[in-house]
Structure formats: C-alpha cells, structure tokens
PDB file of N, CA, C and O in Angstrom:
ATOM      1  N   UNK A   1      23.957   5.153  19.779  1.00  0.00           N
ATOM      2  CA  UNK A   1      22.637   5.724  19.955  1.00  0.00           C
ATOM      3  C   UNK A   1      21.632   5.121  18.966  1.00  0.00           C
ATOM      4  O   UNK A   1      20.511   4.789  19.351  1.00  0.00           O
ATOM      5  N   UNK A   2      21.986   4.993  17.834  1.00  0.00           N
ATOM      6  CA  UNK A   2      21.255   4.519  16.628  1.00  0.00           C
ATOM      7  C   UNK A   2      20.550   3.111  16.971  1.00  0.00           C
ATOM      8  O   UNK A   2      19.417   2.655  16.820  1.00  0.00           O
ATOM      9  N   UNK A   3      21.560   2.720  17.417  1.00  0.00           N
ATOM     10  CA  UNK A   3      21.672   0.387  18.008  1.00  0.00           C
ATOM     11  C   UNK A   3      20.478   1.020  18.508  1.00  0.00           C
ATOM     12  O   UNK A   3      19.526   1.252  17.763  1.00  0.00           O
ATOM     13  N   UNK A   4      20.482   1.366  19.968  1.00  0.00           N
ATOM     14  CA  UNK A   4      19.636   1.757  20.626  1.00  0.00           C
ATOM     15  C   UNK A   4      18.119   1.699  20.612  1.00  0.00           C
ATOM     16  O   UNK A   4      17.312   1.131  21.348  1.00  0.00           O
ATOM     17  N   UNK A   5      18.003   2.394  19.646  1.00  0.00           N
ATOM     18  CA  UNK A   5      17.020   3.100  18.893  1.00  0.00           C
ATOM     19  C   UNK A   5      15.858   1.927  17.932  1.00  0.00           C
ATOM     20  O   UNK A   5      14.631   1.824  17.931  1.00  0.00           O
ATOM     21  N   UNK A   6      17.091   1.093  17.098  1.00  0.00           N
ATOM     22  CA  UNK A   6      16.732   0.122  16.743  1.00  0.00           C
ATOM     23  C   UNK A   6      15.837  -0.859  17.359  1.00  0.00           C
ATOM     24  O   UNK A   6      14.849  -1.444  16.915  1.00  0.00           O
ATOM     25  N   UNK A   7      16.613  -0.903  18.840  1.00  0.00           N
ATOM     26  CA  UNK A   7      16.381  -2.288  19.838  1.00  0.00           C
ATOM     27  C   UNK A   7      15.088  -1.791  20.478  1.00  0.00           C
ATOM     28  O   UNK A   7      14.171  -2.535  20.827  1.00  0.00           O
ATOM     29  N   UNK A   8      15.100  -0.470  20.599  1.00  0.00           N
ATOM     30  CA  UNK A   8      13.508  -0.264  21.072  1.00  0.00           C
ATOM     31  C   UNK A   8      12.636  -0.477  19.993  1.00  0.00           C
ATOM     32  O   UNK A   8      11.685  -1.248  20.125  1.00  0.00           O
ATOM     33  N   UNK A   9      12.876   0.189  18.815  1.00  0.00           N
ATOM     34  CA  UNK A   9      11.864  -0.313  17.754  1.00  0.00           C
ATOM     35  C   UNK A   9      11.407  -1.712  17.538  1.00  0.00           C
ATOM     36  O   UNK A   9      10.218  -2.024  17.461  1.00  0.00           O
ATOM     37  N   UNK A  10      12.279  -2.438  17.456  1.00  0.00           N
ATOM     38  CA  UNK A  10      12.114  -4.048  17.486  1.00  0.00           C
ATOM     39  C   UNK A  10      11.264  -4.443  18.824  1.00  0.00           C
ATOM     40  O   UNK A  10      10.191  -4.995  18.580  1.00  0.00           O
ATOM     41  N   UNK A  11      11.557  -4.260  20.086  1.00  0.00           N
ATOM     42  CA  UNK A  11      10.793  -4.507  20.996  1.00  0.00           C
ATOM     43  C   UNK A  11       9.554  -4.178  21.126  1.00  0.00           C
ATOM     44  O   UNK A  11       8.622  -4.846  21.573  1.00  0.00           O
ATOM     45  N   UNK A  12       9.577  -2.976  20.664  1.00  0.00           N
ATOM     46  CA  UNK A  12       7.916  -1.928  20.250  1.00  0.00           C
ATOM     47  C   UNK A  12       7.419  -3.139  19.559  1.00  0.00           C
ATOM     48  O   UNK A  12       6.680  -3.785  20.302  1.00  0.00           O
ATOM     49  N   UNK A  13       7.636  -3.863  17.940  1.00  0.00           N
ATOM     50  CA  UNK A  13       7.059  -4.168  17.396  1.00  0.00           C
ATOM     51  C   UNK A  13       6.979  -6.020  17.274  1.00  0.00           C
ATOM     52  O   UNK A  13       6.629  -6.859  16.444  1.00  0.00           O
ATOM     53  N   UNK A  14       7.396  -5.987  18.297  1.00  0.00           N
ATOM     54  CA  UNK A  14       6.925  -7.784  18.887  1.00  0.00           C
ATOM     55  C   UNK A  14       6.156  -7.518  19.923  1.00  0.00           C
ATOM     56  O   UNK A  14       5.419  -8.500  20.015  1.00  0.00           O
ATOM     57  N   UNK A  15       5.894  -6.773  20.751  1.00  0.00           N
ATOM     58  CA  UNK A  15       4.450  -6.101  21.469  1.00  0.00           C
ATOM     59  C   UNK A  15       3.449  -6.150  20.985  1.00  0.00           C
ATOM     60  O   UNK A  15       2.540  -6.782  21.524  1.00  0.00           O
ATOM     61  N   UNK A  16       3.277  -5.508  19.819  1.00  0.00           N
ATOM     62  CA  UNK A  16       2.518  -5.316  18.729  1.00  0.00           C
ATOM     63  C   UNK A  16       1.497  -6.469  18.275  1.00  0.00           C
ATOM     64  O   UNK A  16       2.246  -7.421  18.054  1.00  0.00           O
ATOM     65  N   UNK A  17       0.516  -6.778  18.085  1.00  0.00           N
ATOM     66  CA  UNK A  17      -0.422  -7.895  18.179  1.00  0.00           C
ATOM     67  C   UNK A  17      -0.162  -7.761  15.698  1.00  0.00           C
ATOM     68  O   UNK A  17      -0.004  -6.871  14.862  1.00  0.00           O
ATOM     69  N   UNK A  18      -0.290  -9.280  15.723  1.00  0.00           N
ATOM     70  CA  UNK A  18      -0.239  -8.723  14.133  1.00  0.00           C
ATOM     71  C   UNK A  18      -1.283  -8.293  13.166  1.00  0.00           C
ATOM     72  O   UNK A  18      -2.373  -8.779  13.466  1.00  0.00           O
ATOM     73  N   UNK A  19      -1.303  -7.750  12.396  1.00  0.00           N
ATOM     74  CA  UNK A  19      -2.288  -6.883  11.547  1.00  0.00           C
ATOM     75  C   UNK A  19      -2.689  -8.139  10.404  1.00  0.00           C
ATOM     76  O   UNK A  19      -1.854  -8.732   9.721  1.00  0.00           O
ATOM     77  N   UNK A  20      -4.087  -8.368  10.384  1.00  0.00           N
ATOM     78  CA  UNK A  20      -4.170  -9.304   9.207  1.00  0.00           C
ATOM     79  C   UNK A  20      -4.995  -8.049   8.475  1.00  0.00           C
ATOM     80  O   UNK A  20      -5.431  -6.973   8.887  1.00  0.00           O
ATOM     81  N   UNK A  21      -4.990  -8.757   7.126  1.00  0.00           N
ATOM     82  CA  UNK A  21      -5.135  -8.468   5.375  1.00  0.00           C
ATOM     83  C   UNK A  21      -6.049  -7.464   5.484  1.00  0.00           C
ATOM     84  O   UNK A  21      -5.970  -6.467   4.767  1.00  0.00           O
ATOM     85  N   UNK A  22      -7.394  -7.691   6.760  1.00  0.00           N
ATOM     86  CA  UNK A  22      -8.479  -6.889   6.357  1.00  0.00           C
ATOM     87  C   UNK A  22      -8.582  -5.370   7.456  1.00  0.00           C
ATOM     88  O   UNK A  22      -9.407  -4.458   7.397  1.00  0.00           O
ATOM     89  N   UNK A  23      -7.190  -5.585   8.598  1.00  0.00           N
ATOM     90  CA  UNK A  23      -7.231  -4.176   8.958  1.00  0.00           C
ATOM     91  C   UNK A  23      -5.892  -3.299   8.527  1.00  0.00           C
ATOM     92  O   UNK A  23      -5.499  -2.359   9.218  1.00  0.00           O
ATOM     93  N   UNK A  24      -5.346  -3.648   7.505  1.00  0.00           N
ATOM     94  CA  UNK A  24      -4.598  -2.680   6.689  1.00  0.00           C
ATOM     95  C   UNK A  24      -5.258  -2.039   5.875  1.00  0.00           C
ATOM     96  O   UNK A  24      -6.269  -2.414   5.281  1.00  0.00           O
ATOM     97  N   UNK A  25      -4.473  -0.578   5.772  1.00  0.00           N
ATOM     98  CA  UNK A  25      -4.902   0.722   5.545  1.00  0.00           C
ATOM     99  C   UNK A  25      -5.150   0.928   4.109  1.00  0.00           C
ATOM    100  O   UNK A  25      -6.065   1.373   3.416  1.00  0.00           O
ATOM    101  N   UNK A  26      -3.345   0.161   3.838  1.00  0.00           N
ATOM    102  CA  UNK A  26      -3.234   0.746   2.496  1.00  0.00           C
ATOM    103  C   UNK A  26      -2.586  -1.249   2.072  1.00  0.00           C
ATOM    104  O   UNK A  26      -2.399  -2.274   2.728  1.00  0.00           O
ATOM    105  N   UNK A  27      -2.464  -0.802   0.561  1.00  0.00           N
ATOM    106  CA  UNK A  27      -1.366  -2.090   0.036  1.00  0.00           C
ATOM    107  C   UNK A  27      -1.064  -1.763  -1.203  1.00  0.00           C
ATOM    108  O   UNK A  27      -1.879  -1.218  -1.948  1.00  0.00           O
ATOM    109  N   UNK A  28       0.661  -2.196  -1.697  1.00  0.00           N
ATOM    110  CA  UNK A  28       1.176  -2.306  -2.534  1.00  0.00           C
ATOM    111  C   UNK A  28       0.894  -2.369  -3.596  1.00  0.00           C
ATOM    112  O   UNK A  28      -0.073  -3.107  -3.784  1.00  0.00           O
ATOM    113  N   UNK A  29       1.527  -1.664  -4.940  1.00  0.00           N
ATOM    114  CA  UNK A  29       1.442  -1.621  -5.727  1.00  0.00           C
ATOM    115  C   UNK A  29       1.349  -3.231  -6.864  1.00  0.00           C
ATOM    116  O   UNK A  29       0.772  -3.136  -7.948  1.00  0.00           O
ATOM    117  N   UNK A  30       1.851  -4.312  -6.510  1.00  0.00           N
ATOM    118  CA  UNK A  30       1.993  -5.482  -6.815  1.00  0.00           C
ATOM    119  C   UNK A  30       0.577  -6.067  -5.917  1.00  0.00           C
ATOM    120  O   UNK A  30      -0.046  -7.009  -6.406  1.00  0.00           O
ATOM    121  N   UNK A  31       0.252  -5.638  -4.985  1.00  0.00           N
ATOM    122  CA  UNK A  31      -0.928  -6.375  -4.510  1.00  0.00           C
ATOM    123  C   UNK A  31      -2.053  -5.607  -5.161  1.00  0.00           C
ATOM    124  O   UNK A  31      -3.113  -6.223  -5.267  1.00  0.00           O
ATOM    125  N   UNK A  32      -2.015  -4.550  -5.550  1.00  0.00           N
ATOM    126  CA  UNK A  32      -3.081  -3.707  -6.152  1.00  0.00           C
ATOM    127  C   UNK A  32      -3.516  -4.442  -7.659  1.00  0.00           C
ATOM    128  O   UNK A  32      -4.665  -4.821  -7.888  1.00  0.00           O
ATOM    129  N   UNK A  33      -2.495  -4.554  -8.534  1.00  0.00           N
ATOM    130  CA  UNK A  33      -2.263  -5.215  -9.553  1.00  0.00           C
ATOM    131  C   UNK A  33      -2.738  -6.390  -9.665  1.00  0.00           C
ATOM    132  O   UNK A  33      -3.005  -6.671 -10.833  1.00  0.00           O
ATOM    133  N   UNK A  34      -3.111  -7.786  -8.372  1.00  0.00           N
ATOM    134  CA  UNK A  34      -3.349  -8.474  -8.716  1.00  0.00           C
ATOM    135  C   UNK A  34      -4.638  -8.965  -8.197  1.00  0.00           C
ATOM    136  O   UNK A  34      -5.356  -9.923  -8.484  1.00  0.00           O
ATOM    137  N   UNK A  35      -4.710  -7.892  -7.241  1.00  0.00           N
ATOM    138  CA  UNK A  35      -6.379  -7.792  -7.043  1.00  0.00           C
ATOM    139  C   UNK A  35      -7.816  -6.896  -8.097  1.00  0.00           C
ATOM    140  O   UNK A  35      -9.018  -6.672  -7.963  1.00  0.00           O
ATOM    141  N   UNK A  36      -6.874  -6.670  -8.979  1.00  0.00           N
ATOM    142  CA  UNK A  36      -7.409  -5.891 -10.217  1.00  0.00           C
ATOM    143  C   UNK A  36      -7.414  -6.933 -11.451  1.00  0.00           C
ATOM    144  O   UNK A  36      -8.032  -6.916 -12.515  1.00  0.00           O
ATOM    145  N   UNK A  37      -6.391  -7.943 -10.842  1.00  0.00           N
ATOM    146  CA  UNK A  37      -6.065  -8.836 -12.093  1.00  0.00           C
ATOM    147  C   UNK A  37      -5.377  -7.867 -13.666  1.00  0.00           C
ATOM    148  O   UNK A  37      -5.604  -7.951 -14.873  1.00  0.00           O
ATOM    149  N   UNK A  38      -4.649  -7.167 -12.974  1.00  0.00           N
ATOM    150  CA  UNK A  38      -3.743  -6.371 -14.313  1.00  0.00           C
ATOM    151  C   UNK A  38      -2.112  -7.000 -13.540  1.00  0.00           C
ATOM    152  O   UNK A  38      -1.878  -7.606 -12.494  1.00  0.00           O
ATOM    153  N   UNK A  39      -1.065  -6.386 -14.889  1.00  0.00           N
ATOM    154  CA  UNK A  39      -0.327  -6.668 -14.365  1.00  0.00           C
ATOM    155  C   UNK A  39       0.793  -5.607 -13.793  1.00  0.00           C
ATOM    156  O   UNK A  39       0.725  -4.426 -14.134  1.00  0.00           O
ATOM    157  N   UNK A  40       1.953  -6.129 -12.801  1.00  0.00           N
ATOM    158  CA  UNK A  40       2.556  -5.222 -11.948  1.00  0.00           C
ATOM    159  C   UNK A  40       2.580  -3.838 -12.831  1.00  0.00           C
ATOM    160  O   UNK A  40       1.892  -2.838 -12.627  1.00  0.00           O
ATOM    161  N   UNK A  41       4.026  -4.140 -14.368  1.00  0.00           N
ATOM    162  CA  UNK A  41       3.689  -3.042 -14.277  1.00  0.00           C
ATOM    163  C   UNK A  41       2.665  -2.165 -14.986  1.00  0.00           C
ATOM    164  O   UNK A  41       2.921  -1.026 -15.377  1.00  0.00           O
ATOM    165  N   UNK A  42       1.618  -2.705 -15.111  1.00  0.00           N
ATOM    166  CA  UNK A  42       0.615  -1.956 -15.929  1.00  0.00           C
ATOM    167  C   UNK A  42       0.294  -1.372 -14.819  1.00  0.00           C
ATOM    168  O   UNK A  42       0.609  -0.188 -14.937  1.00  0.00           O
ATOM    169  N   UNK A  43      -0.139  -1.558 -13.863  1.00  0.00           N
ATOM    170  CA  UNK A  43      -0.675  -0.720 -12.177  1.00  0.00           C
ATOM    171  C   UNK A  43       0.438  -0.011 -11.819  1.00  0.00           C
ATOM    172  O   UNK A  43      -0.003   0.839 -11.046  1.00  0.00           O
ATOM    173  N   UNK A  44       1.660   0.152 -11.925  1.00  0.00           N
ATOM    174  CA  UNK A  44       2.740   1.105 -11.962  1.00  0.00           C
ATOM    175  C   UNK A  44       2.721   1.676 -13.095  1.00  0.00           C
ATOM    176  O   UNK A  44       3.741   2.348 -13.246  1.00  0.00           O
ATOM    177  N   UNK A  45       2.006   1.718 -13.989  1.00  0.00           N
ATOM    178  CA  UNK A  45       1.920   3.023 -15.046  1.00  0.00           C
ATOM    179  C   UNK A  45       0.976   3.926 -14.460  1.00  0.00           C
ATOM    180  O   UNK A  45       0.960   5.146 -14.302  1.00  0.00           O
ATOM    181  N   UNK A  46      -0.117   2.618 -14.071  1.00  0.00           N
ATOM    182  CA  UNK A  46      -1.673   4.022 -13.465  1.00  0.00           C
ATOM    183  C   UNK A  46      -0.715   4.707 -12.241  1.00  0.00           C
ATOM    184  O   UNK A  46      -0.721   5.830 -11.736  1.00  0.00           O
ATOM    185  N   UNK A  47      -0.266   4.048 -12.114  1.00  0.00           N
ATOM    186  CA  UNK A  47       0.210   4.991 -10.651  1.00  0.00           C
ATOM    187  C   UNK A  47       0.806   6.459 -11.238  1.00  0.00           C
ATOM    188  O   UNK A  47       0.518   7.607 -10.899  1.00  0.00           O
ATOM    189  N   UNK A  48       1.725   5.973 -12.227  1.00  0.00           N
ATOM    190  CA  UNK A  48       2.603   7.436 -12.520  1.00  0.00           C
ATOM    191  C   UNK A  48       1.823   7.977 -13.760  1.00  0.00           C
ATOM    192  O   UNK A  48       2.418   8.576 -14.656  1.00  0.00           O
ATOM    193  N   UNK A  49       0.689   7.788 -13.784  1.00  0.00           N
ATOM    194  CA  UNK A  49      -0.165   8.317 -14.846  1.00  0.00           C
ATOM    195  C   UNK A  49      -1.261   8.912 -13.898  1.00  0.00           C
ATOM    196  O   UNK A  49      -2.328   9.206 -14.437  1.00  0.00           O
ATOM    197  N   UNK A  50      -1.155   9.085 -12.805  1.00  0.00           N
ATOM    198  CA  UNK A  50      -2.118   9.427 -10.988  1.00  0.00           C
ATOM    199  C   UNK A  50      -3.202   8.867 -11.627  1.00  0.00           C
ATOM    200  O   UNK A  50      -4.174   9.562 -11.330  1.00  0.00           O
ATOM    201  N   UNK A  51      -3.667   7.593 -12.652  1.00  0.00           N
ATOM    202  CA  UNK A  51      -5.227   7.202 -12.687  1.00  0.00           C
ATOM    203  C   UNK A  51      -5.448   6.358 -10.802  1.00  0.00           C
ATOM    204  O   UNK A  51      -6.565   6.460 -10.295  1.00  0.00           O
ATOM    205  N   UNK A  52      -4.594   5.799 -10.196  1.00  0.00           N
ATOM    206  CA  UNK A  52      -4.401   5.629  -9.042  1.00  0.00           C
ATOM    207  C   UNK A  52      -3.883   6.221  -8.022  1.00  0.00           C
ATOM    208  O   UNK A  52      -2.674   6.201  -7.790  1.00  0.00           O
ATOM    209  N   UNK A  53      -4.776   6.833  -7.278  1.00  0.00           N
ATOM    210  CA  UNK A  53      -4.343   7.600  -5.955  1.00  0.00           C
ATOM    211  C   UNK A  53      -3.274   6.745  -5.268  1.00  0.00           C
ATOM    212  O   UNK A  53      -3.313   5.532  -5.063  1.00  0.00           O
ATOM    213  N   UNK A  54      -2.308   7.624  -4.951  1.00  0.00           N
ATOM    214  CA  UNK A  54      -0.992   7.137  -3.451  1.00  0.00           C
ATOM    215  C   UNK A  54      -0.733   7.459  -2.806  1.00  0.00           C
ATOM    216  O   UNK A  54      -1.104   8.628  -2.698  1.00  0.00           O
ATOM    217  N   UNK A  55       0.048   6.996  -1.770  1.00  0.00           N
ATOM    218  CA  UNK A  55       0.641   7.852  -0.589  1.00  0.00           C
ATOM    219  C   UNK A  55       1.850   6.942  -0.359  1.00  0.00           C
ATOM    220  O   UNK A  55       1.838   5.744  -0.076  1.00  0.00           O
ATOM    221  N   UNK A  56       3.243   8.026  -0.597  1.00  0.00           N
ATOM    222  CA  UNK A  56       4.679   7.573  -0.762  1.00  0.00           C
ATOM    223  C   UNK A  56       5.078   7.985   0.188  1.00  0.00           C
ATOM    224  O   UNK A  56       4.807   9.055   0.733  1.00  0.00           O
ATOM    225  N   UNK A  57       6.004   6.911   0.601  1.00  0.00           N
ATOM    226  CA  UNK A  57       6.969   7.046   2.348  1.00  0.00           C
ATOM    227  C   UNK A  57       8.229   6.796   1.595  1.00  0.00           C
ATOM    228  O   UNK A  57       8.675   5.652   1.682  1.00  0.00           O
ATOM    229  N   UNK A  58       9.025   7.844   0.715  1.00  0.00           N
ATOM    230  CA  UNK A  58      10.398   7.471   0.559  1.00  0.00           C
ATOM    231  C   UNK A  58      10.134   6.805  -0.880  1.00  0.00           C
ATOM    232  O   UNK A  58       9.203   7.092  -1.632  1.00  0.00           O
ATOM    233  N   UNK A  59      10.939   6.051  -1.062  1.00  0.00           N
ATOM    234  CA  UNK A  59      10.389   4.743  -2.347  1.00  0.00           C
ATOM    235  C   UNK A  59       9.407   4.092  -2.343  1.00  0.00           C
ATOM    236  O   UNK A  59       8.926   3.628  -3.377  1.00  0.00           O
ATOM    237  N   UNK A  60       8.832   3.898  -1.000  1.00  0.00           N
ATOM    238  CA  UNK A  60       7.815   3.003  -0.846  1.00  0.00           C
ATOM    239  C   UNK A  60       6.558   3.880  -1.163  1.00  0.00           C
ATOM    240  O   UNK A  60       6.473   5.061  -0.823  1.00  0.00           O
ATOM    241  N   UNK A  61       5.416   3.071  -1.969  1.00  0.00           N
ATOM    242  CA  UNK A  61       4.385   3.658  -2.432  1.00  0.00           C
ATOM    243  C   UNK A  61       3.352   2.274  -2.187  1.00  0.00           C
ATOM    244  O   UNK A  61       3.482   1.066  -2.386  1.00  0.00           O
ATOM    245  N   UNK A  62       2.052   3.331  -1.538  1.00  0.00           N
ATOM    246  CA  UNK A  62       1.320   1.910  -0.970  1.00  0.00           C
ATOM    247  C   UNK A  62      -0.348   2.970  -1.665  1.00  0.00           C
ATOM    248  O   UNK A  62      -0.350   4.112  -2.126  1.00  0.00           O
ATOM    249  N   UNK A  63      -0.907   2.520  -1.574  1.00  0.00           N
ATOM    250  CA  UNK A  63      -2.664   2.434  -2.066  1.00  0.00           C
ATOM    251  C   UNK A  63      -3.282   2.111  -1.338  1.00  0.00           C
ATOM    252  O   UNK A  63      -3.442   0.954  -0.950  1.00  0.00           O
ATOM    253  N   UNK A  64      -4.119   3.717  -0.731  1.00  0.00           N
ATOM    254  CA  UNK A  64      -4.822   3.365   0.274  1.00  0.00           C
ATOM    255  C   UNK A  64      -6.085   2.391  -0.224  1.00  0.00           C
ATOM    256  O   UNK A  64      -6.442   2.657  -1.372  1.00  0.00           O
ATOM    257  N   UNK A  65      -6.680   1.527   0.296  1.00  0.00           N
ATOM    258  CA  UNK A  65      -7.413   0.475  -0.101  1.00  0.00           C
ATOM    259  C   UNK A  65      -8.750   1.246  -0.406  1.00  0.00           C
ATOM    260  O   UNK A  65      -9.357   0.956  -1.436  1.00  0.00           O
ATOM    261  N   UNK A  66      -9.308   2.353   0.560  1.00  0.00           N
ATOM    262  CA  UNK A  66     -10.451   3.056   0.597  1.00  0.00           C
ATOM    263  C   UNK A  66     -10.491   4.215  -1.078  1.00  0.00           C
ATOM    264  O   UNK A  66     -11.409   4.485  -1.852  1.00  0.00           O
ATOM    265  N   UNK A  67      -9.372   4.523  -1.045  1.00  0.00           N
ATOM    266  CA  UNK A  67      -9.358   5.324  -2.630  1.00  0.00           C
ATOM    267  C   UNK A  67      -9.191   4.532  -3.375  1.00  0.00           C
ATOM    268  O   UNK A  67      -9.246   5.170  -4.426  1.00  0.00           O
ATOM    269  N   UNK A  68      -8.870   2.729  -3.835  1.00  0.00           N
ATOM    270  CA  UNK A  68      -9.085   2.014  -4.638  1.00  0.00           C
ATOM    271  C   UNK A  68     -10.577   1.753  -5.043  1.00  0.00           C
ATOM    272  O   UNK A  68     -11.030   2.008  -6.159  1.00  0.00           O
ATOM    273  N   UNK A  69     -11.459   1.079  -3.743  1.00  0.00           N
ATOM    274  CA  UNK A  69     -12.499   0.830  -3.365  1.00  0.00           C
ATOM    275  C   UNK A  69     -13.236   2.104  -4.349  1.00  0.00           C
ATOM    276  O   UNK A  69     -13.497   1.812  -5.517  1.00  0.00           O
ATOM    277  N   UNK A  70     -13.443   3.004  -4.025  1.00  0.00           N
ATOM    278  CA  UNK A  70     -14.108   4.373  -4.647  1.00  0.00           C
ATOM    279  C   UNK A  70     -13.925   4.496  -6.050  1.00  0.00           C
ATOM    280  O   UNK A  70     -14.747   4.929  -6.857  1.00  0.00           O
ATOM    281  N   UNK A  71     -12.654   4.034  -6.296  1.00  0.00           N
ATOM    282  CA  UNK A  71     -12.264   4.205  -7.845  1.00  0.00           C
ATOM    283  C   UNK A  71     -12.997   2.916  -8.719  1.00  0.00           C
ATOM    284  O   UNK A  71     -13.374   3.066  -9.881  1.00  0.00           O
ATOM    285  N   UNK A  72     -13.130   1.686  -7.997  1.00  0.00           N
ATOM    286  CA  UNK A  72     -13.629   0.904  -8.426  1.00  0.00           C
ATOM    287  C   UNK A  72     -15.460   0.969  -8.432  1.00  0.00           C
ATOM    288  O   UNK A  72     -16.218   0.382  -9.203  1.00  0.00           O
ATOM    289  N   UNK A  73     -15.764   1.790  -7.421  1.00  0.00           N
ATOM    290  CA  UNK A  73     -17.344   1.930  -7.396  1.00  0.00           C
ATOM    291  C   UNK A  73     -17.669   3.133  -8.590  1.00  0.00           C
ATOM    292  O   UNK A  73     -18.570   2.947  -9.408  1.00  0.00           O
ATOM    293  N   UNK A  74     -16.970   4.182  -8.596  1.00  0.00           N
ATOM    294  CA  UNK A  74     -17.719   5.037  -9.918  1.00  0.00           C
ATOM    295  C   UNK A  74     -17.444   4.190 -11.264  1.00  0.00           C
ATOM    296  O   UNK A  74     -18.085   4.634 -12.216  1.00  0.00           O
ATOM    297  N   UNK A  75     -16.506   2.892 -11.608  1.00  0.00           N
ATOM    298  CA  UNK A  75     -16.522   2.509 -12.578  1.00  0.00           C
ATOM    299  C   UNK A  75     -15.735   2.728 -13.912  1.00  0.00           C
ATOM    300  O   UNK A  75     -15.968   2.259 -15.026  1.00  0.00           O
ATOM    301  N   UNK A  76     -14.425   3.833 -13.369  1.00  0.00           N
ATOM    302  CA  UNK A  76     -13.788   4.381 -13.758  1.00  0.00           C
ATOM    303  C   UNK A  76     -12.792   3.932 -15.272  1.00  0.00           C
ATOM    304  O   UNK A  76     -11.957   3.051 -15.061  1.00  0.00           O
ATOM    305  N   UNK A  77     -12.840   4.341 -16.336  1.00  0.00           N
ATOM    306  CA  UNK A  77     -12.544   3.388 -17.450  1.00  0.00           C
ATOM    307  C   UNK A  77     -10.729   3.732 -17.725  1.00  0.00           C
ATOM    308  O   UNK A  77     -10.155   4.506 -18.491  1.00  0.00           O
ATOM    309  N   UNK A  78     -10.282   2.846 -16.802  1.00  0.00           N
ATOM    310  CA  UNK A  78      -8.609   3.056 -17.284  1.00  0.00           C
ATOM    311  C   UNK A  78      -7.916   3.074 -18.242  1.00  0.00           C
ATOM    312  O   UNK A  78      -6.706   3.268 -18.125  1.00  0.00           O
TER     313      UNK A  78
END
C-alpha cells in the first residue's frame, strides 16, 4: 500500500510544472544565512533565539520569505 502511495506521489510531482527561486514561499535556514550574508550557524541561533520567525514540518525548518522581508524593513538590530 505504502509503494503505492509513493508511485502516485512521484507521478503527482513530475506533473507538476517547476517552482523557480521567486515563487517560493518560504527558504532554508542556510539560504536565509547567506542572503543576509551571516553565517549558517549564526542564522540557526536567531532561529532558536525566535529573532527569526519559522514554520517547522518535522526537522525541517524553512523561513517564510515575507516575515524575513518585514524583519528586514523595520530594521531590526540582531
């Protein structure tokens, strides 16, 4: 049942037209970091210090781009 399950997912997502850079939602903690020009883990401290808003799926922790954006417009002193 699981296989299954898989093989539709995979098929779902070669259907799927691909997502470039500028209509993703959110991005990584390592991409956050180096679009800030800090490093990985200094942007994984703000994270677990919440100076950076997240939203975690499991282990995975991504940054929505729009609560970066905002954090970067009030000027916020990290």
């Amino acid at each position: 049942m699981e296989v299954k399950k898989n093989d539709e997912i995979k098929k779902i997502n070669r259907s799927l037209p691909p997502v470039g850079e500028e209509q993703r939602l959110c991005i990584s903690v390592p991409e956050a970091a180096r679009m800030l020009g800090v490093s990985r883990n200094f942007c994984y401290e703000l994270v677990k210090q919440k100076q950076i808003p997240v939203i975690r799926f499991g282990k995975r922790i991504l940054i929505p781009k729009i609560a970066l954006e905002k954090l970067l417009e009030k000027g916020v002193t990290l």
